[in-house]
C-alpha positions as CSV (number, residue, x, y, z in Angstrom):
1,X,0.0,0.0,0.0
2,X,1.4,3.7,-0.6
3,X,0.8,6.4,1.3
4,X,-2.1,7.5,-0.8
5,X,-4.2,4.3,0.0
6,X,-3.9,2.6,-3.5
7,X,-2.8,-0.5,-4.0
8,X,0.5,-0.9,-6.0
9,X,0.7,-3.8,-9.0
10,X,0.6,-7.5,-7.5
11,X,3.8,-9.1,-7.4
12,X,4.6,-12.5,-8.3
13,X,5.4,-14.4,-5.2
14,X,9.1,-15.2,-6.2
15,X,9.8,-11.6,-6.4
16,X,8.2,-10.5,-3.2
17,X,10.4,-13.4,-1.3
18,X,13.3,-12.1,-2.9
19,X,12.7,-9.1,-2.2
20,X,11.8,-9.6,1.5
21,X,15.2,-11.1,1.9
22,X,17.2,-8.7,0.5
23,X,15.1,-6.2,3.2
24,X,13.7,-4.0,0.2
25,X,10.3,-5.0,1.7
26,X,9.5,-4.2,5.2
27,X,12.2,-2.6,6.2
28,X,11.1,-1.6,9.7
29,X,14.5,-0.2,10.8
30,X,15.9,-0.9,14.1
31,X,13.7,-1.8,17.4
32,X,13.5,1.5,19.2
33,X,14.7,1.8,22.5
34,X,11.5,2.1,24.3
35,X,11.1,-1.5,23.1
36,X,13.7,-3.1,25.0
37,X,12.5,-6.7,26.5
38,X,11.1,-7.0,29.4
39,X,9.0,-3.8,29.1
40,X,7.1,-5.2,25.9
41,X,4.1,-8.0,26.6
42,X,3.9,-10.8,25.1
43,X,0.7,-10.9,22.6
44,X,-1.9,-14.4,22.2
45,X,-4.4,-14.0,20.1
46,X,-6.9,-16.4,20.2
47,X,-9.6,-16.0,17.1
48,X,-12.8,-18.6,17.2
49,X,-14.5,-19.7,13.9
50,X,-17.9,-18.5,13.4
51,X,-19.1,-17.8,16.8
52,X,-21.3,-15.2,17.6
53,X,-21.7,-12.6,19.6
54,X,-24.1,-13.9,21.6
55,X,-22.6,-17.1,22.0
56,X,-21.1,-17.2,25.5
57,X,-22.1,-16.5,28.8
58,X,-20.6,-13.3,29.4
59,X,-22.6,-12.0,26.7
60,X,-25.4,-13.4,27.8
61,X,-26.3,-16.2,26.3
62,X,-28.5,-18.5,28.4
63,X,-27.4,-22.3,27.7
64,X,-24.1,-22.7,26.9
65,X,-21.4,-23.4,29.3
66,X,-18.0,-21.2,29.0
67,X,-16.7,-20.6,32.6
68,X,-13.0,-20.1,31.3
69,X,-14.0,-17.4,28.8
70,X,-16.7,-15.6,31.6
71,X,-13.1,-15.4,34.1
72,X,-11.4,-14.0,30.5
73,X,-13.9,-11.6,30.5
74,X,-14.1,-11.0,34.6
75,X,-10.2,-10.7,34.1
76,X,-10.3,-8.2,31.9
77,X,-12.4,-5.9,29.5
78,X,-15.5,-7.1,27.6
79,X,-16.1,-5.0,24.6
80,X,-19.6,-4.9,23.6
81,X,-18.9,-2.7,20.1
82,X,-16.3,-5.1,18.8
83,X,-16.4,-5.6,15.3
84,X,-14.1,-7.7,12.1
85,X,-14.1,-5.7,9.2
86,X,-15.4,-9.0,6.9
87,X,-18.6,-10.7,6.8
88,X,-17.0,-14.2,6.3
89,X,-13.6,-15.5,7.3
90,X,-10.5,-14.7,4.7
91,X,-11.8,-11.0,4.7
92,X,-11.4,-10.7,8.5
93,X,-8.8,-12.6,9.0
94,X,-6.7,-10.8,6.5
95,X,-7.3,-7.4,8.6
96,X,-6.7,-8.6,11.3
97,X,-3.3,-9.6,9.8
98,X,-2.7,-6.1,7.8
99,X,-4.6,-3.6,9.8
100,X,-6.1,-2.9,6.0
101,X,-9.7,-3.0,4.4
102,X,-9.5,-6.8,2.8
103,X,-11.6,-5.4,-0.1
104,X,-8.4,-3.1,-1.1
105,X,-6.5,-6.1,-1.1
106,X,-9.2,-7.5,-3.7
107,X,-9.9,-10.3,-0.6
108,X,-13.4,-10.0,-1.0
109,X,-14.9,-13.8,0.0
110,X,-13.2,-17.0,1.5
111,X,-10.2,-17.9,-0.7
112,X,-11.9,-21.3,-2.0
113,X,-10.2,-22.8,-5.7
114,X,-8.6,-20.7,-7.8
115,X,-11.8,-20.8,-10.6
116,X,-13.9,-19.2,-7.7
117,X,-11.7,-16.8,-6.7
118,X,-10.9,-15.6,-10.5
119,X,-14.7,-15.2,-11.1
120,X,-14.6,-13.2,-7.9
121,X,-11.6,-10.6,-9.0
122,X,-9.4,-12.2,-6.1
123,X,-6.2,-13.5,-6.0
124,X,-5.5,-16.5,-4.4
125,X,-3.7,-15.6,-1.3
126,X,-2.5,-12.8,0.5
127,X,0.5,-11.4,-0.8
128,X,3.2,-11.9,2.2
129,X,5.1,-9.2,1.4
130,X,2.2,-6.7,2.7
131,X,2.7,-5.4,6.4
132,X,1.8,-7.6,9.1
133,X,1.7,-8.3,12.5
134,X,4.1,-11.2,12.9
135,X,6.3,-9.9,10.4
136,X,6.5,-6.5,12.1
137,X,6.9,-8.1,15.6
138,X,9.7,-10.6,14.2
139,X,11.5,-7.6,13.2
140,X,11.0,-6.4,16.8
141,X,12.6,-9.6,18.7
142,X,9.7,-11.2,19.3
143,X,9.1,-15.1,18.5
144,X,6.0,-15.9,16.4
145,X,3.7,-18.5,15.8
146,X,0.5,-19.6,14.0
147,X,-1.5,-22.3,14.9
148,X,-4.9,-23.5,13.6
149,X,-7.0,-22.3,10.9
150,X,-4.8,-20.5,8.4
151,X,-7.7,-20.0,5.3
152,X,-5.8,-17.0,3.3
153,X,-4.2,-18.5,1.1
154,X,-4.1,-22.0,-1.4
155,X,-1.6,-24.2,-0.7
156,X,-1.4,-25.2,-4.5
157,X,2.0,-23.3,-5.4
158,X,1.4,-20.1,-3.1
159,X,3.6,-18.8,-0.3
160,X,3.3,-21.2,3.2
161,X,1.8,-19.5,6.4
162,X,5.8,-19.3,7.7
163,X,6.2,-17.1,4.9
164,X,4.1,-14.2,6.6
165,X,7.0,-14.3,9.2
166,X,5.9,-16.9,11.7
167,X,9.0,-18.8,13.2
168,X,6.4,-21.9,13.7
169,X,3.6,-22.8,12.5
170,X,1.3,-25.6,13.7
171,X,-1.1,-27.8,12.6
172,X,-2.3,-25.3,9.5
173,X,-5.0,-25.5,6.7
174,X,-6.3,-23.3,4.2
175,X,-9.9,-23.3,4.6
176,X,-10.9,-27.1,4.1
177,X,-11.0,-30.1,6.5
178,X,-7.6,-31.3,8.3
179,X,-6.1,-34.4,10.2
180,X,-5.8,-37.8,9.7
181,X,-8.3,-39.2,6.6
182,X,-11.1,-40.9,8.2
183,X,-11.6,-39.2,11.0
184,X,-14.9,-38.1,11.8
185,X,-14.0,-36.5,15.0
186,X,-10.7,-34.3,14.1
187,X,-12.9,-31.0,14.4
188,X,-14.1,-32.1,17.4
189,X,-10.6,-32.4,18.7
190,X,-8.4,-30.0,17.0
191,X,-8.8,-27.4,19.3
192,X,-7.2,-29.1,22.1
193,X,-4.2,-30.1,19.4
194,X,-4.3,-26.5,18.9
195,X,-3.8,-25.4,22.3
196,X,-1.3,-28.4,23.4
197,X,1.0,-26.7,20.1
198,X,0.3,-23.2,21.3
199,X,1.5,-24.5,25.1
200,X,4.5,-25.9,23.8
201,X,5.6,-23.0,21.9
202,X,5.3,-20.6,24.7
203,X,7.2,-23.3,27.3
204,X,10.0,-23.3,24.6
205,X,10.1,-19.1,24.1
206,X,9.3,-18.2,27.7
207,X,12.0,-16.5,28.7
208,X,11.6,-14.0,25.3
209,X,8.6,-11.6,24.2
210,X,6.6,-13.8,21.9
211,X,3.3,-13.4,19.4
212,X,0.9,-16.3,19.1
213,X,-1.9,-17.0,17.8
214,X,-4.6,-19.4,17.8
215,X,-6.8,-19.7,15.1
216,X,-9.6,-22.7,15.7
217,X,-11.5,-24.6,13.2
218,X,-14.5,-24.5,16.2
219,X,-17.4,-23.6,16.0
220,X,-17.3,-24.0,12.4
221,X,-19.6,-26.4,10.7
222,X,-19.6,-29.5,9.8
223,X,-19.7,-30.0,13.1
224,X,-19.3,-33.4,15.1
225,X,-18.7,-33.7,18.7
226,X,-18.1,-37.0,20.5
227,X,-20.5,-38.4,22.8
228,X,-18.9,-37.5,25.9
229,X,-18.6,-33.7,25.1
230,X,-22.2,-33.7,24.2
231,X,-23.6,-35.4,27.7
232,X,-23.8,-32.0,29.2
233,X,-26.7,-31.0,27.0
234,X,-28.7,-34.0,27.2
235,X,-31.7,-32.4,27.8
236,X,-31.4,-30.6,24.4
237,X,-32.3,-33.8,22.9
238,X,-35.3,-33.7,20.1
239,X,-36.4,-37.1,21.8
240,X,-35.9,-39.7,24.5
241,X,-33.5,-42.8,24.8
242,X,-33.0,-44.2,21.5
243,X,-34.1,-41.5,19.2
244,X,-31.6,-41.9,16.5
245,X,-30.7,-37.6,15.3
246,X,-28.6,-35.5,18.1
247,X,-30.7,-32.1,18.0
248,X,-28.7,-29.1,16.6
249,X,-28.2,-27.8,20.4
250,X,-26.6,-30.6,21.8
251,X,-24.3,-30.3,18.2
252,X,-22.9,-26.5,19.0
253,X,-23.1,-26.1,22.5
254,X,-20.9,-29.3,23.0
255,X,-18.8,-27.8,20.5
256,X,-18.8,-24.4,22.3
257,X,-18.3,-26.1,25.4
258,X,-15.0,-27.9,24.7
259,X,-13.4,-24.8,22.9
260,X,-13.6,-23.0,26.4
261,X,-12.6,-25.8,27.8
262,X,-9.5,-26.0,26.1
263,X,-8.8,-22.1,26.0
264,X,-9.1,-22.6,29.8
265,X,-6.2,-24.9,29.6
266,X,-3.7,-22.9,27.7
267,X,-4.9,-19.9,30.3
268,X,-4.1,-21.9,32.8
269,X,-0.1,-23.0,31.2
270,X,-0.2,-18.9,31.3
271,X,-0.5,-19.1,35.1
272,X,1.1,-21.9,35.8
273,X,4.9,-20.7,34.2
274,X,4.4,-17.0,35.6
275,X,3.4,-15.2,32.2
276,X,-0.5,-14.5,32.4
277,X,0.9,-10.6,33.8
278,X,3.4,-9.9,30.6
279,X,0.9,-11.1,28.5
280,X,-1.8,-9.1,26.6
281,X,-5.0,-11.8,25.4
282,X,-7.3,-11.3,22.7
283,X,-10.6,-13.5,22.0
284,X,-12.3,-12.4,19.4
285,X,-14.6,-14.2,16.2
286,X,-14.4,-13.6,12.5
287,X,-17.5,-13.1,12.0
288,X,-21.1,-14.2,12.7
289,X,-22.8,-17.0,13.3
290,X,-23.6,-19.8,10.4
291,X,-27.1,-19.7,9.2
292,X,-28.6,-23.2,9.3
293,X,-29.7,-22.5,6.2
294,X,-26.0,-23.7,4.6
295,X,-26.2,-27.1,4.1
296,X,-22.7,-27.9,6.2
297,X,-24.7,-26.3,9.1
298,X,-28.2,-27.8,8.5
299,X,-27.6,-29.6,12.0
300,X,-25.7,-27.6,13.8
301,X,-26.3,-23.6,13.0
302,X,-28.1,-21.9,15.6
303,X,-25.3,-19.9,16.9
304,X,-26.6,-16.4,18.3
305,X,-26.0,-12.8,17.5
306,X,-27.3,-12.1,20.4
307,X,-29.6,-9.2,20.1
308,X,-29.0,-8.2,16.3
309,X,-29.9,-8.7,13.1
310,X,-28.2,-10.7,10.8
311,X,-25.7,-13.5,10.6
312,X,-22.6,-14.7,8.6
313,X,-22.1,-13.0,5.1
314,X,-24.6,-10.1,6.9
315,X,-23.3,-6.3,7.1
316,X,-26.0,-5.9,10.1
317,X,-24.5,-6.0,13.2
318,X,-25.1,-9.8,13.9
319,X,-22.8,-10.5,10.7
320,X,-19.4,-8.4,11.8
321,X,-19.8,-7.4,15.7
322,X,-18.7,-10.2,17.5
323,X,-16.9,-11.0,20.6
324,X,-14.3,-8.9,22.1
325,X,-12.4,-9.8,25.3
326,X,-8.9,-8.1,26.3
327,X,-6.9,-9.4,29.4
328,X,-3.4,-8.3,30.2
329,X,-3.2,-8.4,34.6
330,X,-2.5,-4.8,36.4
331,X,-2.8,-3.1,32.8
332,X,-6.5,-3.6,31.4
333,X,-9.0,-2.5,33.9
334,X,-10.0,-6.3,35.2
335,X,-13.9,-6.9,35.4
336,X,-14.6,-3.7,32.8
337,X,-17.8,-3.4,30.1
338,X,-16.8,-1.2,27.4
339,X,-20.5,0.0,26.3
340,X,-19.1,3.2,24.6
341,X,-15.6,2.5,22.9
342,X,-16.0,1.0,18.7
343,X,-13.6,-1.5,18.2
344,X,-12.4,-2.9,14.9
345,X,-9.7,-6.1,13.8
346,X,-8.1,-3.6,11.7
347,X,-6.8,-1.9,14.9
348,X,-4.8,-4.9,16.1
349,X,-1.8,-3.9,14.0
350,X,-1.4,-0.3,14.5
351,X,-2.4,-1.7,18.7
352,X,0.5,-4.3,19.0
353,X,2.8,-2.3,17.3
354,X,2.2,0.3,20.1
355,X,2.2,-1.5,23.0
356,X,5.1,-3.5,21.7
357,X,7.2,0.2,21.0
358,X,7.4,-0.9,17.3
359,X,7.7,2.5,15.3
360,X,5.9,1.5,11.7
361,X,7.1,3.1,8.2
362,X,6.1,6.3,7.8
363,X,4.1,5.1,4.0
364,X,1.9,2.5,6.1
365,X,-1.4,3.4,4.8
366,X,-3.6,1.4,7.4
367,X,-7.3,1.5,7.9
368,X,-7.3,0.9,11.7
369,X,-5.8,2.9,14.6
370,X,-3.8,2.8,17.6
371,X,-6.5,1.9,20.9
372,X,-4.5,0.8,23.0
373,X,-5.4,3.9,25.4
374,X,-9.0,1.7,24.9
375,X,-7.7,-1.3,26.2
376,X,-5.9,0.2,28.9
377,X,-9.5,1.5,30.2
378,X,-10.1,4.8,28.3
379,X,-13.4,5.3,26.8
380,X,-13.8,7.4,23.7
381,X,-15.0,7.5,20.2
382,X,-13.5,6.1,17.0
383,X,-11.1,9.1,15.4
384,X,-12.9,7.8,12.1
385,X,-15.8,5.7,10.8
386,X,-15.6,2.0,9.8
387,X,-16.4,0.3,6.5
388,X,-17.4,-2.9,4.9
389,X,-18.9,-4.3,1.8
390,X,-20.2,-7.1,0.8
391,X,-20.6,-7.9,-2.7
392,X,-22.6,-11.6,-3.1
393,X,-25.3,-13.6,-1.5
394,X,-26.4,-14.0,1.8
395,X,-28.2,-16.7,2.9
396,X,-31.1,-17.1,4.8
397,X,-34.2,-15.5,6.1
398,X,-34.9,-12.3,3.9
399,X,-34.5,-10.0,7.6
400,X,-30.8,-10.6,7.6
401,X,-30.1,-10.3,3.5
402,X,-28.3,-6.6,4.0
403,X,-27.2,-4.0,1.4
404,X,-24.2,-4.1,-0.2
405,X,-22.3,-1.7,1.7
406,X,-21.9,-0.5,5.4
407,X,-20.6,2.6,7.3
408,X,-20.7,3.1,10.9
409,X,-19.5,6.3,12.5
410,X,-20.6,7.0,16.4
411,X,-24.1,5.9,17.0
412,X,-25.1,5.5,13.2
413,X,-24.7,2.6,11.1
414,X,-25.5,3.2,7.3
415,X,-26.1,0.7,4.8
416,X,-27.0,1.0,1.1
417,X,-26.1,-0.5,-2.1
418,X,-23.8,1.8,-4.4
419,X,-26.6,3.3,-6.7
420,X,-27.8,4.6,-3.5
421,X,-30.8,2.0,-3.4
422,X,-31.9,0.6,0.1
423,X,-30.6,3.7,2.4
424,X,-30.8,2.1,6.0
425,X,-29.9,4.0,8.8
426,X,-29.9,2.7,12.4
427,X,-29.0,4.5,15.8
428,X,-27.0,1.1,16.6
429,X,-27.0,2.0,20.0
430,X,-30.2,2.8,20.8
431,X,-31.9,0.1,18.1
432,X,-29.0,-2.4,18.5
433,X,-31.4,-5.3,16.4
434,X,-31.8,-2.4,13.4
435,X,-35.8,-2.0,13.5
436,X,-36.1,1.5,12.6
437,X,-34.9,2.3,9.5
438,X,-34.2,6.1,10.5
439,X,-33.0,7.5,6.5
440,X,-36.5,9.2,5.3
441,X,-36.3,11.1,9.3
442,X,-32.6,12.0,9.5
443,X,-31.6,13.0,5.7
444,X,-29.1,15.0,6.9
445,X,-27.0,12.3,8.7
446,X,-27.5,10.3,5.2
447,X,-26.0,13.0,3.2
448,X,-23.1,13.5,5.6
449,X,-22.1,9.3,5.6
450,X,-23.2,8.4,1.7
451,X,-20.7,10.4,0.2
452,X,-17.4,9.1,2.3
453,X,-19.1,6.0,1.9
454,X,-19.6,5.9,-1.7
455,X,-16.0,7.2,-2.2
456,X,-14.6,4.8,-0.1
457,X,-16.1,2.2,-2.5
458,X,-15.4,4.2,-5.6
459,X,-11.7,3.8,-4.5
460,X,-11.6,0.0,-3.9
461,X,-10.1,-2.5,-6.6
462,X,-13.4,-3.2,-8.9
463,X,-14.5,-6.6,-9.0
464,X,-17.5,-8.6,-9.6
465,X,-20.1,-9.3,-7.6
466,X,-23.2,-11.6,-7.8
467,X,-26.9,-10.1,-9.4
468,X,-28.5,-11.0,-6.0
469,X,-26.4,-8.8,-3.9
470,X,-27.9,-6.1,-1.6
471,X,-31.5,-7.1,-3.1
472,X,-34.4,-7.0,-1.2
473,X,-36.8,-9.1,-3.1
474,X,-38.5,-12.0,-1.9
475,X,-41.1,-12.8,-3.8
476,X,-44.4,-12.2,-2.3
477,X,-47.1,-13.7,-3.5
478,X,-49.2,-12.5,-6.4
């Protein structure tokens, strides 16, 4: 990216390797002094797979069992205006990575085969040699890792995950299914391979700042969670003893249930070698819940939003605010609700960099900003508004199938498509579930969003989109 916000020509990946290791790319210069270890935390970032916001006790939801996450969240700070900056995973994921809009990186859906993403104007992975975290805190001292769910890139000739400078990677995938062939359970068990990699990378870099991060393939359909982690939620049952289906309840709150579990361990390995106090956590989600709609979730997708409108692939708030929970002991203000403070994944860069005392190049043209005064318990607005689009289906009921693009800027969330059709505004945070379709009664606060948000689109990549995106047009009868 140059400092204009443009996105220079792609690069073939050869080039951009060579380049990186001849330090013509990313050339952060030296550490600065204020960096020096022992003042700089360590960083885990721990990102779920399609769970919503509404999805664990601490946010209220009224089932499903997540004791280690609630004492995340009594630990630390519990953002309720946390949002990705995708709909779906790849485009989230990839800010979270870049601190950049994934649309101006032309990441626009998941990266799926390479036809898909040509019909789509995408490319098939993310170009490594863009700024990123690791890379930026690898630079710094710190030792990196990646564990879990990778899904932004193809494997078929592109770069590996180590190339976006992890120093290990774990068990990794793309987007698809992983494990040993024939296992119907592998989901059901990754995460705790996930978090017994994740423990044994930060045993073995203890005594040095370190980055990791957890990706999980949980609560992701298909889902398929063994007997004994679905005994808990017997009573969910559609029938008594012998009834032959598992109801969809039983399916994801099991699921749910064993990703705390697991998290709890790895807190736990945090406590037990003396490191939960140097070390800054992040939870989060990369987007919405799955509709059941979607065949792979048929039996399994009734994750919650909580109390908002829409779900996964959705620009309302159920499809990109999410769950937020920040920990680091004697830092972040323990047992805090953040009601007020907007929250985005493309802050995480510009954040870490901060906190770590990593001084970025002065061309970095990121979308997100520095809140790490946020985390450390200040309250305020957003120095700027936050965009998204979405440019293809969504599935499901007609209530959650949102226009094409999204703004949100204080109270006010704006969504239309870009010939202006299907103006929505929303006071988000006095109609959190998007009832009241304010634009006819406020015109004036659509004039003064429409335009930066038309712009902003006007300046992304172009690329295609699908006929049935942003419509609004079930077909009533007659």
């Amino acid at each position: 990216m140059t400092a204009t916000g443009l996105r220079p020509p792609l690069f073939s990946v050869a080039l951009l390797r060579s380049l990186a290791l001849a330090g013509l790319i990313l050339a952060l210069g030296p550490p600065p002094a204020s960096a020096a270890a022992g003042s700089r935390p360590n960083f885990l970032f721990i990102l779920a797979d399609d769970l919503g916001w509404g999805d664990l006790g601490c946010y209220g939801h009224p089932h499903i069992k997540t004791p280690n996450l609630d004492r995340l969240a009594k630990q630390g700070t519990l953002f309720t205006h946390f949002y990705v900056n995708g709909s779906v995973c790849s485009p989230s994921r990839a800010a979270f990575l870049t601190g950049q809009y994934p649309a101006r990186l032309k990441i626009h859906g998941h990266f799926a085969g390479r036809e898909l993403n040509a019909a789509r104007g995408m490319p098939d992975w993310l170009e490594p040699g863009v700024l990123n975290v690791p890379t930026v805190l690898r630079r710094a001292g710190y030792a990196t890792a990646h564990v879990g769910k990778w899904h932004l890139g193809n494997d078929a000739g592109g770069p590996r995950t180590a190339d976006y400078g992890f120093d290990f990677v774990g068990t990794s995938e793309t987007g698809g299914a992983v494990g040993p062939a024939g296992d119907p359970h592998f989901r059901a068990r990754s995460t705790a391979l996930f978090v017994d990699e994740t423990i044994k990378f930060i045993r073995e870099h203890k005594d040095r700042p370190f980055y990791a991060q957890l990706w999980t393939l949980v609560p992701h359909a298909t889902l398929n969670p063994t007997e004994e982690q679905m005994k808990p939620y017997a009573r969910f049952g559609p029938g008594g003893d012998g009834f032959p289906h598992k109801g969809a309840a039983q399916v994801f709150y099991a699921s749910v249930t064993d990703l705390d579990a697991q998290i709890g361990r790895l807190l736990d390995e945090l406590d037990r070698l003396g490191l939960a106090e140097k070390t800054l956590v992040l939870f989060s989600s990369d987007n919405g819940p799955e509709d059941i709609h979607v065949r792979n979730a048929a039996h399994s997708g009734i994750g919650s939003a909580g109390p908002f409108r829409g779900r996964k692939r959705s620009l309302y708030e159920g499809g990109v605010r999410v769950p937020g929970i920040v920990r680091w002991p004697g830092r972040v203000p323990a047992g805090r609700i953040d009601n007020t403070s907007v929250v985005a994944g493309v802050d995480w860069l510009p954040t870490v960099s901060r906190l770590a005392g990593v001084s970025l190049p002065a061309d970095a043209a990121l979308d997100g900003e520095k809140v790490g005064d946020i985390f450390l318990g200040q309250s305020r607005e957003r120095s700027r508004p936050l965009y998204w689009n979405w440019r293809f289906n969504i599935m499901g009921e007609p209530f959650h199938r949102s226009p094409q693009l999204a703004v949100r800027d204080g109270p006010w969330k704006l969504l239309m498509n870009p010939d202006r059709s299907r103006a929505e505004l929303y006071d988000v945070v006095h109609d959190p579930t998007q009832l009241s379709n304010l634009a006819e009664n406020r015109p004036e606060v659509v004039a003064r969003l429409s335009d930066p948000l038309l712009a902003w689109h006007a300046s992304l990549p172009a690329s295609p989109g699908d006929a049935s995106a942003g419509r609004d047009d079930y077909p009533w009868p007659g």
